[in-house]
C-alpha positions in Angstrom: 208.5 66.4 83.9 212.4 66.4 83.6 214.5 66.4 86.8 215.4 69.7 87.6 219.2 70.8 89.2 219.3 73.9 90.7 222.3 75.4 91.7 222.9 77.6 94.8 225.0 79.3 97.0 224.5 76.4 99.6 225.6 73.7 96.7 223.1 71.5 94.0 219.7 70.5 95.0 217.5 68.3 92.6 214.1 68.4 92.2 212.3 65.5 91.0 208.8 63.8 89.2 207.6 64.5 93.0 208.7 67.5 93.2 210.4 66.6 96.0 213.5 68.4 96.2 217.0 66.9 97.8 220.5 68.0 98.1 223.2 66.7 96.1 226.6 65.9 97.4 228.7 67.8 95.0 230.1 71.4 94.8 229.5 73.1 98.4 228.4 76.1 96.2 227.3 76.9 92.2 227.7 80.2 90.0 227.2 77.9 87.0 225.5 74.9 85.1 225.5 73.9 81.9 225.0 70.7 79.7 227.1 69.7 78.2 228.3 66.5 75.5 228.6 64.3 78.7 226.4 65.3 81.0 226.4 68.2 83.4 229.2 70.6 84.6 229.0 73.2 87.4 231.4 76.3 88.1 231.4 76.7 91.7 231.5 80.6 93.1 234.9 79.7 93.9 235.9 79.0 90.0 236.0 75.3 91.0 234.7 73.0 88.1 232.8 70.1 88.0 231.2 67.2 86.5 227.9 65.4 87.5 228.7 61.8 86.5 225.8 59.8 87.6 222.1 60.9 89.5 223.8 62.8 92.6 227.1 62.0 91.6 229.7 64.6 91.1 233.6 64.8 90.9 236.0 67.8 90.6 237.6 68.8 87.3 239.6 71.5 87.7 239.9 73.0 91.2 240.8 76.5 89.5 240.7 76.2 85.5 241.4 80.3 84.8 243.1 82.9 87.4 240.4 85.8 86.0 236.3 86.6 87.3 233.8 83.9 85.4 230.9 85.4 83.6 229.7 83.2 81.8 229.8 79.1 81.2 228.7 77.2 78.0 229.5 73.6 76.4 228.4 72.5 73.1 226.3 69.2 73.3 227.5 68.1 70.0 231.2 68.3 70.8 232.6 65.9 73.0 235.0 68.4 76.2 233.9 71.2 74.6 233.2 74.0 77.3 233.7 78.0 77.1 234.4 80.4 79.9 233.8 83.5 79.5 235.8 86.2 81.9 236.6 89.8 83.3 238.3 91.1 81.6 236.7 90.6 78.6 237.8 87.3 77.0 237.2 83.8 76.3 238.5 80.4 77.1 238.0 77.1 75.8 238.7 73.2 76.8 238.6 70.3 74.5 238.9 67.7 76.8 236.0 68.4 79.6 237.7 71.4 81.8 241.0 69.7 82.4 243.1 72.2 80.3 241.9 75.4 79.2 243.0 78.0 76.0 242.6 81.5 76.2 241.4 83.0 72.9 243.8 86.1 72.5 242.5 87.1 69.0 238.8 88.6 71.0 241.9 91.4 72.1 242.7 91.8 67.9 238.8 92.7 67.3 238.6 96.3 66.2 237.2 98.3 68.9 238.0 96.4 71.9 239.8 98.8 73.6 236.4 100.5 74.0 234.1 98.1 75.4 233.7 99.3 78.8 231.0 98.5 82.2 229.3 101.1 83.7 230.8 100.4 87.4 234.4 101.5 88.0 236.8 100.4 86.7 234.8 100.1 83.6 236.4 96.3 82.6 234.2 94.6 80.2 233.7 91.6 80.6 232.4 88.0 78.2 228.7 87.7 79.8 227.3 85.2 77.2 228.9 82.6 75.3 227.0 80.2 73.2 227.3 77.6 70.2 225.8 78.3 67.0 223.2 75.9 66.5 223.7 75.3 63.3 227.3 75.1 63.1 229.3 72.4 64.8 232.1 74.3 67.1 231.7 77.6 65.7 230.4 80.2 69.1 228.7 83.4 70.0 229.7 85.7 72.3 228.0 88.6 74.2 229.9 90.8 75.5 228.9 93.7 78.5 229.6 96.6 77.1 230.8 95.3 73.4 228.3 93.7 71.8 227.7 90.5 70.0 230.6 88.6 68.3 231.0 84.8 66.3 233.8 82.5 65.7 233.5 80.0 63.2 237.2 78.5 63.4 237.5 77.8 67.3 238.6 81.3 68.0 240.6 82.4 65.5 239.0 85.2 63.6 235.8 87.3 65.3 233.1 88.6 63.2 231.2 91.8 64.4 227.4 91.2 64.3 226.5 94.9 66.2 224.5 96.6 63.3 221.1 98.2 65.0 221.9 96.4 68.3 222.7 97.8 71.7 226.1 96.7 72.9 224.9 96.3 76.3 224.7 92.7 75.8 223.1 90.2 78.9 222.2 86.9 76.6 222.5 85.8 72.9 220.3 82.6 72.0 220.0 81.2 68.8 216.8 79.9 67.3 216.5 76.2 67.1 216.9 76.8 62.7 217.9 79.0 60.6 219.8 82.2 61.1 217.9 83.9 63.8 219.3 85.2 67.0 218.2 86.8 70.4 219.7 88.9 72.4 218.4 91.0 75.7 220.0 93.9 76.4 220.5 96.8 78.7 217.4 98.7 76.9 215.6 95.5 76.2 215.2 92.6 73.5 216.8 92.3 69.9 216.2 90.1 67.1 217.9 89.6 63.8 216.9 87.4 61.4 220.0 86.9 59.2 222.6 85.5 61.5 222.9 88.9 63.4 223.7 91.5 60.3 221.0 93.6 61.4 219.1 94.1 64.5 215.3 94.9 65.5 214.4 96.6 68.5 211.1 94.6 69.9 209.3 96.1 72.7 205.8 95.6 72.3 204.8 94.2 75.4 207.4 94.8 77.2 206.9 97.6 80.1 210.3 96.8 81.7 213.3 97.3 79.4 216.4 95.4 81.6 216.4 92.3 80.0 218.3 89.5 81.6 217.8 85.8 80.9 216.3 84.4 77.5 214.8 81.3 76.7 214.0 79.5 73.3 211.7 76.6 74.1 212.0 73.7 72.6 207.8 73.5 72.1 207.8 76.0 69.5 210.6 77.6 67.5 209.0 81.3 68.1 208.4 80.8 72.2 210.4 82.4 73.9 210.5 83.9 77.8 212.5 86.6 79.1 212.2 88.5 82.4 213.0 92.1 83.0 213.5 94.9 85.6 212.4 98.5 85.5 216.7 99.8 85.8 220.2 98.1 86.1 221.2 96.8 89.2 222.7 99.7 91.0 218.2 100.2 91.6 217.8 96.5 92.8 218.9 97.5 96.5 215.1 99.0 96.7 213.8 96.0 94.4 214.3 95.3 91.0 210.6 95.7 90.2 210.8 92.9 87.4 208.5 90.5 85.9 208.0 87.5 83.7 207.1 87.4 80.1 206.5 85.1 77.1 206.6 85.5 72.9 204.7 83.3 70.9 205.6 84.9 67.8 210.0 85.1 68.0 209.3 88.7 70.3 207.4 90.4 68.0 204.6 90.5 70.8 205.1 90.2 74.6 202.7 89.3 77.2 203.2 89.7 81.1 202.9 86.4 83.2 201.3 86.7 86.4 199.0 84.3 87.3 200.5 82.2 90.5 203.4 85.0 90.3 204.0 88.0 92.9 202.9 91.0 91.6 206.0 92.2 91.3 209.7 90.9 91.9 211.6 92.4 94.2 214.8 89.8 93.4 215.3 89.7 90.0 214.7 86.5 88.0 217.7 85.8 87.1 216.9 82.0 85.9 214.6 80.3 83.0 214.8 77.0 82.0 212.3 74.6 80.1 212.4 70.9 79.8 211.8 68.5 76.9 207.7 68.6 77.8 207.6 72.5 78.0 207.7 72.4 81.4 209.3 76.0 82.5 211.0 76.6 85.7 212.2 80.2 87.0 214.2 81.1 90.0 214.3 84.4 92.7 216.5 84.7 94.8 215.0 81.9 97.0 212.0 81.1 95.7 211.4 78.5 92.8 208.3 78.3 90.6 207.2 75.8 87.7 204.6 76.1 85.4 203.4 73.1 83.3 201.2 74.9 81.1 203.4 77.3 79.0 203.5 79.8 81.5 199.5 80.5 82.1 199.7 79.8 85.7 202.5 79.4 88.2 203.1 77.4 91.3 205.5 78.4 93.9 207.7 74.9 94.5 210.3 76.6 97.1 210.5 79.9 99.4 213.1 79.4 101.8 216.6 78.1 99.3 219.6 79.4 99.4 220.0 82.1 96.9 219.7 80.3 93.4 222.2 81.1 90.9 221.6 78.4 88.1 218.8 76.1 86.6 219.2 73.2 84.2 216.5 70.3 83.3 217.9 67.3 82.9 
């Protein structure tokens, strides 16, 4: 098993082989983690970035990299510095040189139809709530955008393509597949697929009771695995329990099957966080609680009850 960093509102705790879990000196608190070319980078609730250097070793970046709300936090392994930020309202940034400087990509404010991306709470300011690399494309990025859709960049910002037909803008995640030109996206009203680089979009449900679709997760066992987790409404319904569950595709979510063995019955705090390590080991967070399973998600044991609320998983 890969170590595991999880990120929380009480700072970065690590869980090793042993499952033993310890507390990182670091960033007192995480939003945020991503790999990146050089290791690992965490956006503190604060907007405070930084960069894990060595095994529980962290130093700050950028003590406050963009004056707008971070969404969303993505690096391209392949490109040395490169990091994205996406913000409220909705736009991106980008670094070059590991989150020392940053670049705001005005042309996302040029794509037709911006001025009516919108967010269901007032004010209604959209904002950038995925932001991805395109695996098969050195430096060129997805973006997912809630309310607005799905958008790519192949030349570091400066033109958007609109990749929207059949798919519901309410966008939460966009994932490419590990080849080829298939993408993922949850949504407000569940999971998408296209299979030629987003032109057109399936609606797959089958399986699927629970259409609020959240995180996404293409594991690296099996080009067509993939997890997601869902609640039965948006948010707003949370306050009474998000009534969501667990769920893996074994066929690129043409078919979905409920995980429960190990697992509550029900969540009542959403599961916000998936992640998988090199061995197919998967990991998912609840509010406090942690649980791993090391069997593709067949059974479940619960690792931690009593964390601080977990905002971010990474396997390192």
């Amino acid at each position: 098993m890969s170590e595991l960093l999880i990120g929380t509102q009480s700072g970065v705790f690590r869980l090793g082989n042993d499952e033993h879990l310890q507390h990182e000196e670091g960033p007192a608190t995480v939003a945020f983690l991503t790999r990146a070319y050089d290791g690992v980078v965490a956006l503190t609730q604060q907007g405070a970035l930084w960069r894990r250097t060595s095994r529980n070793g962290w130093e700050l970046v950028h003590a406050h990299p963009v004056a707008e709300d971070i969404w969303a936090c993505g690096a391209d392994p392949r490109v040395p510095g490169r990091l994205y930020l996406g913000v409220s309202p909705a736009l991106l940034y980008w670094s070059d040189d590991g989150g020392a400087s940053w670049t705001a990509c005005e042309a996302i404010r040029r794509i037709p139809g911006y001025e009516r991306w919108t967010f269901p709470p007032p004010p209604h300011i959209p904002h950038v709530r995925s932001v991805v690399p395109d695996s098969q494309v050195i430096g060129a990025v997805y973006i997912g955008v809630e309310e607005g859709g799905i958008y790519r960049s192949g030349d570091e910002g400066e033109t958007w393509e609109s990749l929207n037909e059949g798919l519901y803008w309410d966008v939460h995640t966009v994932t490419p597949a590990s080849a080829g030109l298939r993408l993922y996206a949850t949504t407000g009203r569940g999971f998408y697929r296209s299979d030629d680089g987003g032109q057109h979009w399936r609606h797959l449900m089958s399986g699927l009771e629970r259409r609020y679709t959240v995180p996404l997760v293409v594991s690296q066992q099996g080009p067509d695995r993939l997890y997601t987790a869902a609640a039965a409404g948006p948010p707003p319904s949370w306050r009474q329990g998000a009534n969501a569950a667990l769920y893996r595709s074994d066929d690129g979510g043409e078919h979905w099957v409920r995980l429960e063995r190990g697992l509550p019955p029900q969540f009542d705090a959403m599961v916000r966080q998936i992640a998988v390590d090199d061995a197919g080991s998967v990991f998912i967070a609840a509010g406090p609680e942690l649980f791993a399973s090391h069997d593709a998600g067949d059974s479940w044991q619960r690792l931690a009850a009593g964390l601080p609320t977990v905002q971010a998983l990474v396997a390192v």
